[in-house]
N, C-alpha and C positions, 0 to 999 in steps of 0.2 A: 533702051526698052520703051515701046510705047505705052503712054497713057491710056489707060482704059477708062471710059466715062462711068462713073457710077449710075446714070440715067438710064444706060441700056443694063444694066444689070436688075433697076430698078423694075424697069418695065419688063422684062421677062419674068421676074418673081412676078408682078403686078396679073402675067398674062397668063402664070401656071405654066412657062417653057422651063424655067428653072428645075433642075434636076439638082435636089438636096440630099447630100451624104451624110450618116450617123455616123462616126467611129467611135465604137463600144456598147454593146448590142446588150446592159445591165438591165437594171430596176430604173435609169433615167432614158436610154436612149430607144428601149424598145416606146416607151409611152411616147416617145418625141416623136417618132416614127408616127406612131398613131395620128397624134396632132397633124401633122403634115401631108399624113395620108388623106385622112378626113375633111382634106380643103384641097385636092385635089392636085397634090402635087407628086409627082414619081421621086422616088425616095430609092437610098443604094444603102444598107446596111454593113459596116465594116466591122469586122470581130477579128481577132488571133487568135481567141477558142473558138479549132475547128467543129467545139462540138456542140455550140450556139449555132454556127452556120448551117451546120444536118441537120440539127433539129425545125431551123426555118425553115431550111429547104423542103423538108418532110411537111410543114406545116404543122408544126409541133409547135406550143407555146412551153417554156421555163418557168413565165410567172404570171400568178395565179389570176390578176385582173386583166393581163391580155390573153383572151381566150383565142384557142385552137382555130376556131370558126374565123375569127377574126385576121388571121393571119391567112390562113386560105384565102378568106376576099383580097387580102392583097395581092396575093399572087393571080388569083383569077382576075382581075381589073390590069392587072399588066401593067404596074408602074411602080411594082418594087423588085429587088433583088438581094440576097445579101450573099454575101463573097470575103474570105479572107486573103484576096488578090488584091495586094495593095498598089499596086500596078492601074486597079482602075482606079483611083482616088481623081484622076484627070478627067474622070467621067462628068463630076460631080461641078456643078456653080456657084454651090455653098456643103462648107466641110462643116462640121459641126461636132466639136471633140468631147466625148463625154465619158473620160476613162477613168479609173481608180487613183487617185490621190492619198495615197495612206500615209501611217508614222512610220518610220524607220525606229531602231531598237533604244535607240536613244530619245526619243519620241520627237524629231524632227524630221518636217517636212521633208517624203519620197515622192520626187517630180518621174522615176524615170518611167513611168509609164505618157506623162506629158512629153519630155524631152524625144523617148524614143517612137511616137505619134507623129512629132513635129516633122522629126528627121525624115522617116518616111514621107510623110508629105511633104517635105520641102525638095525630095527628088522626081516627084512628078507634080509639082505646082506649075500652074500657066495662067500666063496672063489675065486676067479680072473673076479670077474665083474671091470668093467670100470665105477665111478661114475664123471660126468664132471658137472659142472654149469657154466652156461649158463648168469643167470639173470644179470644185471648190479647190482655191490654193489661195496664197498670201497676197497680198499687195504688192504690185509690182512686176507680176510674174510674168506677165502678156507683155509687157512689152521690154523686160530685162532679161529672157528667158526665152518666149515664145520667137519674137519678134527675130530676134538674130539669127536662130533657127532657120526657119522659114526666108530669109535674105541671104543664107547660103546659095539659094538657087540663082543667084542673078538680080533676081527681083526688086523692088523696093517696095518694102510695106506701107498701103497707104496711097499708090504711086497704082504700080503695076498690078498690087491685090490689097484686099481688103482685109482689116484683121480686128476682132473687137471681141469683148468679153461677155458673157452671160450668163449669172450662176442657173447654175440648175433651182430649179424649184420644183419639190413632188412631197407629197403626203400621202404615203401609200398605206391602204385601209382605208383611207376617208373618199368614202364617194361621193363629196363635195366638193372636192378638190382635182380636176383632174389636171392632168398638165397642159391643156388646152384651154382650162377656164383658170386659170392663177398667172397676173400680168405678170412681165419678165424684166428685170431691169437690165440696162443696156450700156454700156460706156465701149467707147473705139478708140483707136490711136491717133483718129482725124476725121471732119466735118465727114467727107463722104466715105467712110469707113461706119459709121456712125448711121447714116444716111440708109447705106444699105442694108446694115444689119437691122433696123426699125424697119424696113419694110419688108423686110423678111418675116418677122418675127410676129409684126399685127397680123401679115394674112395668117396666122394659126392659132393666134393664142389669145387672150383675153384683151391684152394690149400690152403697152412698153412701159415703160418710165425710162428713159433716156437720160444719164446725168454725165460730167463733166471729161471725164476720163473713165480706161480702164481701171485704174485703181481706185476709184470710187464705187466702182462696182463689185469689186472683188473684195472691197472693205467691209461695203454693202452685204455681203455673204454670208462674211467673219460675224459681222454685228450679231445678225439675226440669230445667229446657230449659240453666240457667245452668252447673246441674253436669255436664251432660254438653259442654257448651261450653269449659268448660274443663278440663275433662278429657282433650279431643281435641288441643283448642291445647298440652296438657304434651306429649302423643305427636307431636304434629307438631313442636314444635320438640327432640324429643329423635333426632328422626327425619333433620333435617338434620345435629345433631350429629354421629349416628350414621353417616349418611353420611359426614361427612370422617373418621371413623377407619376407613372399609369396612367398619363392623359393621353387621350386617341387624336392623332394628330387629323383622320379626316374629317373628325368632329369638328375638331377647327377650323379646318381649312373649307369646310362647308359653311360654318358660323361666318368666319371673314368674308368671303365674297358672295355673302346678300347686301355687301356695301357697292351701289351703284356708280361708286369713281374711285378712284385713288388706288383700287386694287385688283388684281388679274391672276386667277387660279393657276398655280402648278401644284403638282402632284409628287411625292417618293413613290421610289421604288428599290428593286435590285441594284439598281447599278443602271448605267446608261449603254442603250444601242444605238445602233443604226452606224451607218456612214458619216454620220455630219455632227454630232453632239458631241460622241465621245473623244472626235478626232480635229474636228478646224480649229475649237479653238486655242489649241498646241501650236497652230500656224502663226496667230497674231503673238504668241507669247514666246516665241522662236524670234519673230523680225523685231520685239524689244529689245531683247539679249544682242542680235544683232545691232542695236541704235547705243547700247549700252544702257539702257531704262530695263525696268522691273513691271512686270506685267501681271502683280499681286491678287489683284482678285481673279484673273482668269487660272491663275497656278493655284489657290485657295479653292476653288471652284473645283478645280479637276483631282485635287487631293481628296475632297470631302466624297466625289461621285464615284471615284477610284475605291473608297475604303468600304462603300455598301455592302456588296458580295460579299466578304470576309464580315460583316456587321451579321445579316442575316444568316450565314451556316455559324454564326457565335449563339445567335439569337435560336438558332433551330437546336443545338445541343441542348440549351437550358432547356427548349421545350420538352425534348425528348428525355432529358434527366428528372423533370417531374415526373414523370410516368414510371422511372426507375430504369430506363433501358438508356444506353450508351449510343453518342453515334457509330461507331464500330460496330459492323454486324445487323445493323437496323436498316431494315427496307426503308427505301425514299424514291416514292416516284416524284418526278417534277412535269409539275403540267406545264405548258409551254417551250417553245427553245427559240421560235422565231423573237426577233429584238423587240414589237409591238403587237399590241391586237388587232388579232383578225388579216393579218400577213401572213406571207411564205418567206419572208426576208430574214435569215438567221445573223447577216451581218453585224460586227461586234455585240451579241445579245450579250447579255451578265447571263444568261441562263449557263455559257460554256465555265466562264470563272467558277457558278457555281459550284457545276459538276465535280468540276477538279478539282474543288476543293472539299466535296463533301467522298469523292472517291481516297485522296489524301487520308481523310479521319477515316477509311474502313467500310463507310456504307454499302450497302447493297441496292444501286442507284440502278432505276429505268426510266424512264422520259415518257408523255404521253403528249404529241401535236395536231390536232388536223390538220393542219398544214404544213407541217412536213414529217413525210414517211419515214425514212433512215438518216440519221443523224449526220450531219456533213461533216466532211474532213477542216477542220479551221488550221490555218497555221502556227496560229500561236498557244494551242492548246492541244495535248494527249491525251485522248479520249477512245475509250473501245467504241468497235463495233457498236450502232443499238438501233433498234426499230423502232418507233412509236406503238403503245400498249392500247388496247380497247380497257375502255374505263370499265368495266361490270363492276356489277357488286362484287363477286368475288374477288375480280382483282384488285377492288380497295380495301376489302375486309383484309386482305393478306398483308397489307402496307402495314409499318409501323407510323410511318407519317407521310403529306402528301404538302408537296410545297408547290403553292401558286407561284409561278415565276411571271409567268404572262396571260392576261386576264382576257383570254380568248372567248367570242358568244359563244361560238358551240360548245363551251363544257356546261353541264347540267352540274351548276352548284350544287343545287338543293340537293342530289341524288350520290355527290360529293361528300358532302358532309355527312347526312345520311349511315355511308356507308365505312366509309374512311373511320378509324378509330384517332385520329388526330390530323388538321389540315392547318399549314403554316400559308400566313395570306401576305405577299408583299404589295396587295394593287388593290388591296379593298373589295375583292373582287366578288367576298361571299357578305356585303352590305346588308343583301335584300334576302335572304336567308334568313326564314324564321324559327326552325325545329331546330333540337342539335347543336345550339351556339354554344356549349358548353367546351363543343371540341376544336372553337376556330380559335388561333392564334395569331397575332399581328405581329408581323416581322419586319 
């Protein structure tokens, strides 16, 4: 096989000739798209849901911060496509895998949406494409897992094509943050593996940070997602605490960080969402067990965020037993179901655990979101049918209680409380609420 120069790969990224492929058209690879469109590169979009692809094709956006508009200019500028023809993957100069990584039942790391990526591309790889992942996974993965893949085809990684890791990074809600303006860290299998992916990656993004290896980067990942994971799990369980002495735990946690060092606000809540909190760091406390080591505080961490849900529907019966009425039978709407505010992302929210568990004791549960209309099918949860409710008056006065799940702008606290004859708060959300505190409850 011949060597391909990483030079000439460098300089067609350099000259905007490089044609860069997405696989996995979610909440990371449609914003990557963005990025890469927005510096003037033709982009190829890869999905298996054919119904991510009709909706592009249509020029239809899924989520809520890549607008419809937005997607048309790309088609009308003529240098995108997306396609579930995995056949063109050979189009592409850099492949860029950005697919689901989830738990399996046992809560260990499930690569095969990685694995069956690879496979695919490693029967139409050629000669000096640039293959990078993206997805969060363990230490080691790229190149114990990816790597062998991908050199089914002949190939040599390294050699023949390029292979290097890059965790996703997105914070969706914060328009501060967009996936173009937050640097990317980078590790590769080899110098010009390494080489290319870095000049890939500054023409679109804020910039790199480049460190030693793939598995520095994908450590790198772990870290980030771990220390926020257990930094929630200390608030949450100080938060129960706090409750049996009637101390307000955001009183505190407002009191603590008017200290200018030493200390850095997290917040409780429900339970943990998203993709990345309540899931990577299962990944570093899997390849312990693997080393034969114990991985204590990240298994601590995910007990205490694990037990919230089932804390708060314990938390919402006493409420609702003061008032004389049982959960059984008692209306509950929940405002939110997306995992955070101000998203369309319902991915592992606690708002589903809730659900099921307050459908379990008998409730008579309906959901209220802006941001998401009819309630999505989750797999790991049995939930009816349900639409999103319009908050009126009426339909709070109806409620027996109303539990904040996710602390969305557009709800009208004040008109909340107001109306509502009991509102259970897990996010602090009715603070600035002045009438009416008589009926807010902290959960």
């Amino acid at each position: 096989m011949t060597e391909i120069s990483a030079d000439s790969l460098c300089q067609s990224i350099d000259e905007r000739t490089a044609r860069v492929g997405i696989i996995g058209l979610g909440y990371v690879g449609l914003p990557l798209i963005d990025a890469f469109m927005a510096k003037g590169f033709a982009c190829i979009g890869f999905d298996v849901d054919q119904s991510k692809v009709d909706a592009l094709q249509a020029k239809r956006s899924y989520i809520k911060h890549i607008s419809d508009a937005k997607i048309a200019a790309w088609f009308d500028q003529g240098r995108f496509g997306a396609t579930s023809d995995m056949s063109r993957l050979a189009e592409a100069d850099a492949l860029l895998i950005c697919v689901p990584t989830p738990l399996d039942d046992a809560r260990d790391p499930d690569l095969t949406y990685v694995v069956s990526t690879c496979e695919q591309i490693s029967q139409h790889l050629r000669p000096g494409q640039l293959i990078v992942l993206e997805s969060t996974t363990y230490p080691t993965t790229t190149r114990d897992v990816m790597v062998p893949i991908l050199e089914k085809s002949g190939m040599k990684a390294g050699v023949d094509v390029f292979v290097a890791y890059s965790p996703e990074r997105e914070d969706p809600g914060n328009p501060q943050f967009s996936a173009a303006g937050i640097p990317k860290v980078v590790g590769a299998i080899n110098e010009d593996s390494l080489s290319v992916a870095t000049t890939l990656y500054n023409a679109a993004v804020a910039g790199t940070v480049p460190v030693g290896s793939c598995e520095v980067a994908e450590a790198a990942k772990v870290l980030e997602n771990i220390y926020r994971a257990v930094n929630i799990a200390l608030v949450n369980e100080l938060k129960v605490l706090f409750d049996s002495m009637d101390i307000d735990v955001w009183d505190v946690i407002n009191a603590a960080k008017t200290k200018p060092f030493g200390f850095h606000a997290f917040y409780p809540g429900p339970g943990l969402g998203g993709h990345c909190i309540p899931i990577d760091p299962f990944y570093l406390s899997w390849l312990a067990r693997k080393q034969g080591l114990n991985a204590r505080f990240i298994e601590l961490a995910g007990e205490v965020n694990r037990s919230m849900p089932a804390y708060v529907v314990s938390r919402t019966g006493e409420f609702l037993n003061d008032v004389s009425k049982p959960v059984r039978g008692s209306k509950i709407c929940m405002l939110g179901v997306a995992y955070k505010k101000d998203v369309d992302d319902p991915r592992e929210s606690p708002s589903f655990e809730l659900m099921e568990l307050l459908l379990k004791q008998g409730a008579e549960l309906t959901y209220s979101d802006p941001h998401v209309a009819v309630l999505p099918s989750m797999r790991h949860f049995d939930l009816p049918t349900m639409t999103s409710q319009e908050l009126t008056p009426e339909f709070l006065a109806q409620q027996d209680a109303v539990l904040i799940a996710t602390d969305h702008s557009d709800f009208d606290y004040d008109a909340i409380v107001e109306h509502a004859p009991l509102v259970i708060d897990t996010r602090n959300a009715t603070a600035s609420v002045s009438q009416n505190r008589d009926k807010i409850r902290k959960a």
